[in-house]
N, C-alpha and C positions, 0 to 999 in steps of 0.2 A: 477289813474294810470292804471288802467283796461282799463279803455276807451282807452287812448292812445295809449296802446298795440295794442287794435282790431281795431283803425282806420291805424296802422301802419301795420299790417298783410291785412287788406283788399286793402292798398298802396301797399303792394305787388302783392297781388294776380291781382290787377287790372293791374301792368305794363306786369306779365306775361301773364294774360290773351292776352292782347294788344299785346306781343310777338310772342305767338301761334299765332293767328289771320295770324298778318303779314307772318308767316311761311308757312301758310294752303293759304294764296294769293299767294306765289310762289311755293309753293309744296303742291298740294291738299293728300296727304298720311299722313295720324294720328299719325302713327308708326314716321316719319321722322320728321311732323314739330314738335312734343311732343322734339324729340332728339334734338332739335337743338334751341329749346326754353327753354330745362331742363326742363317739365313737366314732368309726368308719363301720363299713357296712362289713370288709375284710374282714376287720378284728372279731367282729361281732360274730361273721361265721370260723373265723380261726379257733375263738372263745368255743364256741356250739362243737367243734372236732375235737377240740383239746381237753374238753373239761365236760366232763357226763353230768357233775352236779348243777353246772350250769345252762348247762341244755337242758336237763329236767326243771329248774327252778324256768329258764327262759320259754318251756313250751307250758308250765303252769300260768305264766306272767299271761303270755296271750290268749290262754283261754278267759283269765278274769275280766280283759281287759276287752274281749269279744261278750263275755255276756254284757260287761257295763253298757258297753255300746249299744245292742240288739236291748236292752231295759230303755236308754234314752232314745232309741228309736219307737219303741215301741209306746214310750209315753208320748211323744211327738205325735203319731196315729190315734193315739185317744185323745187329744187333745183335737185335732183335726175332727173328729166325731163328734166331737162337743159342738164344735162350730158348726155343726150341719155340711164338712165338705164330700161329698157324693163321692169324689173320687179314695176318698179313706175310710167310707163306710163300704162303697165294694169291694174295695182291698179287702178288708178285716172281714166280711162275711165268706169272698172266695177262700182267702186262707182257715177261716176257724171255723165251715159251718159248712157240713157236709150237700146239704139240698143247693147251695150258690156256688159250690164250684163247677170249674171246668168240665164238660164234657166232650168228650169224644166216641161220633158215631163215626164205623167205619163199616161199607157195604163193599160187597166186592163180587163178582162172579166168577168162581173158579172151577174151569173146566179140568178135569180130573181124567185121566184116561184108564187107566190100571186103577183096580177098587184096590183101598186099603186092604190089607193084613190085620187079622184079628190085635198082633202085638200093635200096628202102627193107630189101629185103631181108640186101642186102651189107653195109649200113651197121648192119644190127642182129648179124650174124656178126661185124663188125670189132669192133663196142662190147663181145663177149661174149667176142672172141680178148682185148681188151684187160684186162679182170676176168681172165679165166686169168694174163693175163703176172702183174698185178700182186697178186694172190691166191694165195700159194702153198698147197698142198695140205699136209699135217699134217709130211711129212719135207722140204719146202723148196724140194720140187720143183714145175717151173710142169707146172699141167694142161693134159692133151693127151687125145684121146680112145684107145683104143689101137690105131689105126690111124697116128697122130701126126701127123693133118691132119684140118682142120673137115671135120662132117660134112655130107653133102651134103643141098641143099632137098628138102624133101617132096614127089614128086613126084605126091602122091593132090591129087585137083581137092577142094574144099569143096563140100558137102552145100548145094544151094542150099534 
């Protein structure tokens, strides 16, 4: 009689389980798909510690359930483009369209007392080749000086 109890309780848990799931595929939020499944939030992480298949099935659920979202978001913005809204045609150019993003100038004057070290020097060339690789210039191309090699140390001595 025991047995059929726990095979009857674990029928349950697995239709619910199977419920959340489906919830967390169209509404990636914990709080909501739990509401709408009848879980509690507990069980739902007791389930996520207890059960590795369901943690994996449950962290699949939310990733579908985050693109669905991020697609109907994203038709919603071209929809908005359609209509001529200004404010969703410079969303969509800052985010997909290199020459309309964000820039940032930053100037600064730093008094340096002690001259670099040949190491400390190379390692601020590398760090600055590395911002070119991964910052491309307005057409996509990596920056290069137009010689198309770092330029070379300052060879004037500092003003003591």
């Amino acid at each position: 009689m025991v047995d059929t109890k726990k095979t009857a309780i674990e029928r349950r848990q697995d239709r619910q389980k199977e419920l959340l799931l489906a919830q967390l595929r169209k509404t990636p939020i914990v709080q909501v798909a739990c509401e709408k499944a009848g879980v509690s939030r507990a069980t739902y992480y007791r389930w996520l510690n207890d059960d590795a298949a369901f943690a994996a099935s449950a962290q699949e659920a939310c990733a579908e359930g985050a693109a669905l979202v991020s697609d109907m978001a994203e038709s919603q913005v071209l929809n908005l483009i359609r209509s001529g809204n200004l404010g969703a045609i410079t969303f969509w150019l800052r985010h997909r369209h290199a020459a309309y993003r964000n820039k940032l100038d930053i100037s600064a004057l730093v008094k340096h007392e002690d001259p670099l070290t040949d190491e400390e020097a190379e390692l601020v060339h590398r760090a600055l080749d590395l911002i070119k690789e991964t910052n491309p210039d307005e057409h996509g191309n990596k920056r290069k000086n137009p010689e198309g090699r770092r330029p070379e140390k300052d060879s004037r001595k500092q003003a003591d």
